[in-house]
C-alpha positions in Angstrom: 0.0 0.0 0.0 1.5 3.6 -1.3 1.5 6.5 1.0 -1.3 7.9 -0.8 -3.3 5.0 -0.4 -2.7 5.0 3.5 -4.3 9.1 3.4 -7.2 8.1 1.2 -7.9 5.3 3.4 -6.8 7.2 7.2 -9.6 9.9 5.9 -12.4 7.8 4.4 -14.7 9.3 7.2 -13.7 12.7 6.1 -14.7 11.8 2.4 -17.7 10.0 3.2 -19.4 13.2 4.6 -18.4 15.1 1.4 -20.2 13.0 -0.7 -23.0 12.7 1.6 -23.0 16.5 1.9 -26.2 18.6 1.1 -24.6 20.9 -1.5 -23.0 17.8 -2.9 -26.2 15.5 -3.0 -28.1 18.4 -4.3 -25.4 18.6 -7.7 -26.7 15.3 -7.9 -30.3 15.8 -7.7 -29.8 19.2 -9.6 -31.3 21.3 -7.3 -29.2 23.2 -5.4 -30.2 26.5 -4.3 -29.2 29.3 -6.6 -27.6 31.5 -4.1 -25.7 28.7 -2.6 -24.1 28.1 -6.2 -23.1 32.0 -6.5 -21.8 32.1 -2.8 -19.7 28.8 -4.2 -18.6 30.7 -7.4 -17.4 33.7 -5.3 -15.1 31.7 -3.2 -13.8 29.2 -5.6 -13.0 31.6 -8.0 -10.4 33.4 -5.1 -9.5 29.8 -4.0 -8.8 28.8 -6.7 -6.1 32.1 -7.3 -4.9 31.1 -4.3 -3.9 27.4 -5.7 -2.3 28.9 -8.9 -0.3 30.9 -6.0 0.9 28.1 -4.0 2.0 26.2 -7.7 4.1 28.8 -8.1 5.7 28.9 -4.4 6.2 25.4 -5.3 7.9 26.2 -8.0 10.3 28.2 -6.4 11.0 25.9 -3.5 12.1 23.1 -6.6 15.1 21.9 -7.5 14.7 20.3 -10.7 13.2 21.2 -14.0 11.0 18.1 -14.2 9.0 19.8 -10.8 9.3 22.8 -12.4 7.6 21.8 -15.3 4.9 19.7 -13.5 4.0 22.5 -11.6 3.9 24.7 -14.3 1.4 22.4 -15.9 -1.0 22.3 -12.8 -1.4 26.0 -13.0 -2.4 25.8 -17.0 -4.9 23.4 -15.7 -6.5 25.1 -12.8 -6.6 28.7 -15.1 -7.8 27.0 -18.3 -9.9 24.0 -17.2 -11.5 24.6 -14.3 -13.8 27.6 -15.9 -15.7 25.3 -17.3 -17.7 23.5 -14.3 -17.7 27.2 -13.0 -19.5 28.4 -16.4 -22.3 25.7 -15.7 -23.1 27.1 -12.5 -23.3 30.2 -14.0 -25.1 29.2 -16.7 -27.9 27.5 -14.3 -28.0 30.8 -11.8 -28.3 33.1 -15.6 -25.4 34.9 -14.3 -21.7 36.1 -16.1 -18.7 34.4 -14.6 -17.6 37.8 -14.3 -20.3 39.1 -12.6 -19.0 36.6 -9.6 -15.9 37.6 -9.6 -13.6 39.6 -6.8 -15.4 39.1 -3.8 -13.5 38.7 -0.4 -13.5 35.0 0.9 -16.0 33.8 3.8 -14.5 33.2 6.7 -13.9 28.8 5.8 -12.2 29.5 2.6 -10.1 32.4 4.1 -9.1 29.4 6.8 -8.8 27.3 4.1 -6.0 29.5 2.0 -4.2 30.2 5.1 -3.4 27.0 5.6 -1.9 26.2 2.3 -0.3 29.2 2.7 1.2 28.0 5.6 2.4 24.6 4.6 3.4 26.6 1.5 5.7 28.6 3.3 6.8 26.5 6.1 7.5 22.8 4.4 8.8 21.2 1.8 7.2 19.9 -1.4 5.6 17.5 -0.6 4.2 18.9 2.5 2.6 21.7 -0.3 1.7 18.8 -2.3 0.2 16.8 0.8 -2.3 20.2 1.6 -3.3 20.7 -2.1 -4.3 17.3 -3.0 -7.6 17.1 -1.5 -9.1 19.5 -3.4 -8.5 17.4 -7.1 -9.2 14.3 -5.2 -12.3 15.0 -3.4 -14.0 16.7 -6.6 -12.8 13.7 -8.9 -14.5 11.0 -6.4 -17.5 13.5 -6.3 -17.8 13.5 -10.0 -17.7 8.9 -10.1 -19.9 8.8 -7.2 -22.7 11.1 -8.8 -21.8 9.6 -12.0 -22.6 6.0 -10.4 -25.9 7.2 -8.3 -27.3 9.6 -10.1 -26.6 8.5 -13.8 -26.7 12.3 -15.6 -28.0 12.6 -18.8 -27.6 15.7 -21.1 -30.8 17.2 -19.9 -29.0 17.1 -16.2 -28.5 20.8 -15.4 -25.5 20.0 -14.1 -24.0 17.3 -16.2 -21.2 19.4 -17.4 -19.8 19.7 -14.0 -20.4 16.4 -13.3 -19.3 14.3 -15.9 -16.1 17.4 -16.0 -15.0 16.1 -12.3 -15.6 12.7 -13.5 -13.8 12.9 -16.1 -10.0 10.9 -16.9 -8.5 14.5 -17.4 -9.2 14.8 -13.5 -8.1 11.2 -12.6 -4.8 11.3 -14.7 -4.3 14.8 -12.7 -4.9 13.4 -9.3 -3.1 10.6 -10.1 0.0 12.1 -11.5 0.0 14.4 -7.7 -0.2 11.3 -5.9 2.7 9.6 -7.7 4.6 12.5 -7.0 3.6 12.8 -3.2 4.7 9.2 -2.9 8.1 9.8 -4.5 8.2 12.9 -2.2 7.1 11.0 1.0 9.4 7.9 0.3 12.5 10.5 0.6 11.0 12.2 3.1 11.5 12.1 7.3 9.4 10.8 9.6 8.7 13.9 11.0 8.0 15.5 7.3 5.7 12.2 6.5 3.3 13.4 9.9 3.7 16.7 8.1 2.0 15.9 5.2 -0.6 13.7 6.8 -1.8 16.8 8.9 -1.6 19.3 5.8 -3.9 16.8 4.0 -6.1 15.7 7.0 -7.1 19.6 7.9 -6.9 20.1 4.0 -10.4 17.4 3.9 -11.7 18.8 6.7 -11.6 21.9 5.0 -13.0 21.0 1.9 -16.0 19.6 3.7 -16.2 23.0 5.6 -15.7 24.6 2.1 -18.9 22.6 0.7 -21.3 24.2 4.3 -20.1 27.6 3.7 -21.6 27.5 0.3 -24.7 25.6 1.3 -25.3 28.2 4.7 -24.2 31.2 2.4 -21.6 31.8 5.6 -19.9 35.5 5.9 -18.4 37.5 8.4 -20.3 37.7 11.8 -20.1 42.1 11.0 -19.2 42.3 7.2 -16.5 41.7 5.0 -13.8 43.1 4.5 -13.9 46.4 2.3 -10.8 47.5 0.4 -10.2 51.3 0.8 
């Protein structure tokens, strides 16, 4: 068993409530509430910034050309791809993507890029590897497990983000990180392995929590931040 295989299966319980998640079921279902899908929009959109961001710290932390590149490659897929499950959201709300774009994070997803940011800053690769992980791996077992219950057709409202998350682009992605988390764990300390296990354990968590602040439409208990 891989190192990887140990985290997916140490955080089953984690991953079970994802898919078992309102917001989640309702994708499924296709009815989510339309200002729970706009709330989800604003954040992702900054989140997922915030990803590119940590890519590139990654980038400067390595030490070869063949992480470089990698890395490299994992931004071009966050900016170019990912619009696309976005733009069915919007489409389904009748808003632009544009319209939903350059709000300040709620309160979980602010949490949420902290601590990448942290592990970012503070560990090695695959500690940054370890706390972005999550995020492709959660959305690709979300996108087979409403593929397998829910069966979407064309008509789905959401079958483009669906059968998107579902997809072998995703897999070969989250595959490809978890190779290289298991090369970067095998050469790694016992004290950098517990590392990345808490990076990726808080990193579920948070991607559960990420999944209720949509849903609840959280904010700020006394606004949000305003930029002067």
């Amino acid at each position: 068993m891989t190192f990887t295989d140990n985290l997916r299966k140490e955080n089953d319980d984690v991953f079970q409530e994802i898919f078992n998640h309102s917001f989640v079921q309702g994708i499924g279902k296709g009815n989510v509430p339309k200002e729970a899908l706009a709330h989800y929009i604003k954040a992702d959109y900054e989140y997922l910034n915030a990803f590119m961001y940590i890519y590139g710290i990654a980038i400067s932390k390595s030490d070869n050309r063949d992480d470089i590149q990698y890395f490299n490659s994992q931004i071009d897929f966050v900016l170019n791809s990912e619009i696309h499950p976005h733009n069915n959201f919007c489409e389904h709300i009748g808003v632009s993507y544009e319209e939903l774009q350059g709000y300040p994070l709620p309160p979980t997803a602010d949490h949420y890029v902290k601590h990448m940011m942290y592990h970012a800053h503070m560990g090695r690769l695959g500690e940054i590897v370890g706390a972005l992980l999550p995020c492709p791996w959660t959305y690709l077992e979300i996108g087979k497990e409403l593929m397998n219950s829910y069966k979407p057709t064309i008509d789905h409202p959401f079958y483009n983000w669906i059968t998107f998350y579902a997809d072998e682009r995703v897999e070969n992605t989250t595959l490809q990180m978890r190779k290289r988390l298991d090369n970067f764990a095998a050469n790694a300390s016992k004290e950098e392995q517990e590392q990345i296990k808490i990076a990726f354990r808080k990193s579920c968590q948070l991607e559960l929590a990420f999944w209720e602040m949509a849903y609840t439409c959280e904010k700020w208990p006394v606004g949000d931040y305003v930029k002067m």
